[in-house]
N, C-alpha and C positions, 0 to 999 in steps of 0.2 A: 351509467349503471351497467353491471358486466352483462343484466339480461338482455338488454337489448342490444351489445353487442354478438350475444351468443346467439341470435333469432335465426340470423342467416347463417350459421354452421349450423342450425336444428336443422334449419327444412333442406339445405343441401347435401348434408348426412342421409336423413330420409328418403331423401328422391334418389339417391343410390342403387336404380332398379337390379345393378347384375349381383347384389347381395341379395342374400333368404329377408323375411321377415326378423327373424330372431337375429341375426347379424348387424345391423341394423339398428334393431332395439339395445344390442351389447353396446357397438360403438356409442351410441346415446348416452349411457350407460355411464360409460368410462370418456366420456367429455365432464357432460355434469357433475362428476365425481373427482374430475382432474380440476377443471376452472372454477370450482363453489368451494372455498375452503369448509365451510363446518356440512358440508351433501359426505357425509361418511360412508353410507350405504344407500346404494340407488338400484332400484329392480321393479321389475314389473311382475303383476301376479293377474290370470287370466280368469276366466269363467271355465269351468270344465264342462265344458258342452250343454246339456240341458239339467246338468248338478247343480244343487245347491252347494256348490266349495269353490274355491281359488285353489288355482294351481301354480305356482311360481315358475314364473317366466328368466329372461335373460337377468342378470344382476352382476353389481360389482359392488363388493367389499367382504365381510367377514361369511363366513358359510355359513348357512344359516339351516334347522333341522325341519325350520317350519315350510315344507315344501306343498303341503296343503292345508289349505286353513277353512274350517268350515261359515258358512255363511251368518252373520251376528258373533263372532268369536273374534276377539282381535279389533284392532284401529281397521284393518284392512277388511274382515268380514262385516266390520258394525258398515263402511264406506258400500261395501257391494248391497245391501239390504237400503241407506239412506240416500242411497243417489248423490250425496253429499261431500265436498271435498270435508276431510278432517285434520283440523291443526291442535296436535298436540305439544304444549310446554314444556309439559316435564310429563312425564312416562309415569313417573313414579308416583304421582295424581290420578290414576286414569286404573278404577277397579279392573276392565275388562281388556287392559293390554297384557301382550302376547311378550315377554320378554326374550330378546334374542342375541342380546352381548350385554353385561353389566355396566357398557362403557356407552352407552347409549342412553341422553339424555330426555330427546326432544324426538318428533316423527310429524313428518305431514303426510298427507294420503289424496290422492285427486282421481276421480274416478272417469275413465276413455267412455264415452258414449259412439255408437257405429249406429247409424239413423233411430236413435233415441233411444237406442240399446244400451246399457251396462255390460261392455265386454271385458272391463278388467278396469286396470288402476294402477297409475306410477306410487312408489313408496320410497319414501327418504328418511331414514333416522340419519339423524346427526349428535355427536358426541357433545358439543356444545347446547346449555343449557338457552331455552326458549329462543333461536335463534330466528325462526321464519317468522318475514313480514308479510302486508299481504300484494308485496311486490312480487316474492316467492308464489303465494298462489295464481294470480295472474299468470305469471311464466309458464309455472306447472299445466296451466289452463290450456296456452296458447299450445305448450308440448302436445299436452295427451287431444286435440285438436288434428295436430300435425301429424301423429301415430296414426288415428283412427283413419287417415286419409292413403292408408295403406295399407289398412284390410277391406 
């Protein structure tokens, strides 16, 4: 399975101390976005300090206008409020998503925990209709695992 051969490019990508933070999280970024064919848009979106909002973090693929997303608004705000990874199907099922390319079928959402904290969340839409298993969340799991272990 390509995740597990991607585990040990995750964590030695990561451990890459003489990059920032956010360089880091790019390269991450643009791995999962290169080696996962239907990972269309891969980005991280953060806690903005002691706000109730996300603030979008490093990312790779379409530019996107949503650079803050308030907290229950969105797959990504309902995820910061339910502590809960969210696997969505199809998008266009889903009253309270956030539309951000029309080419964009499917999203999952896994939220980073830093000693029991909610500091943010990786987010994947994919163009391909209901693609992620829950071998995807696993993965996503062991990533935002391996993020947290760097702030």
């Amino acid at each position: 399975m390509i995740f597990e051969s991607l585990k040990p490019e995750v964590v030695s990508l990561l451990s890459r101390s003489e990059l920032s933070i956010e360089e880091r999280l790019f390269d991450l970024c643009q791995l999962l976005e290169n080696k996962i064919a239907y990972y269309n848009w891969v980005g991280f979106y953060f806690r903005n300090g002691e706000k109730e909002e996300l603030i979008l973090g490093p990312y790779v693929g379409a530019p996107t206008e949503h650079t803050v997303i308030p907290f229950g608004k969105g797959i990504c705000g309902q995820v910061a409020v339910s502590n809960q990874n969210f696997v969505v199907p199809d998008v266009s099922a889903q009253d309270n998503y956030i539309a951000c390319s029309l080419t964009v079928k499917a999203e999952i959402v896994v939220p980073i925990f830093v000693k029991g904290k909610n500091i943010g969340q990786i987010d994947i839409d994919s163009n391909t209709p209901d693609p992620f298993s829950e071998a995807d969340e696993r993965f996503l799991e062991f990533i935002c695992a391996k993020v947290a272990d760097i702030f």
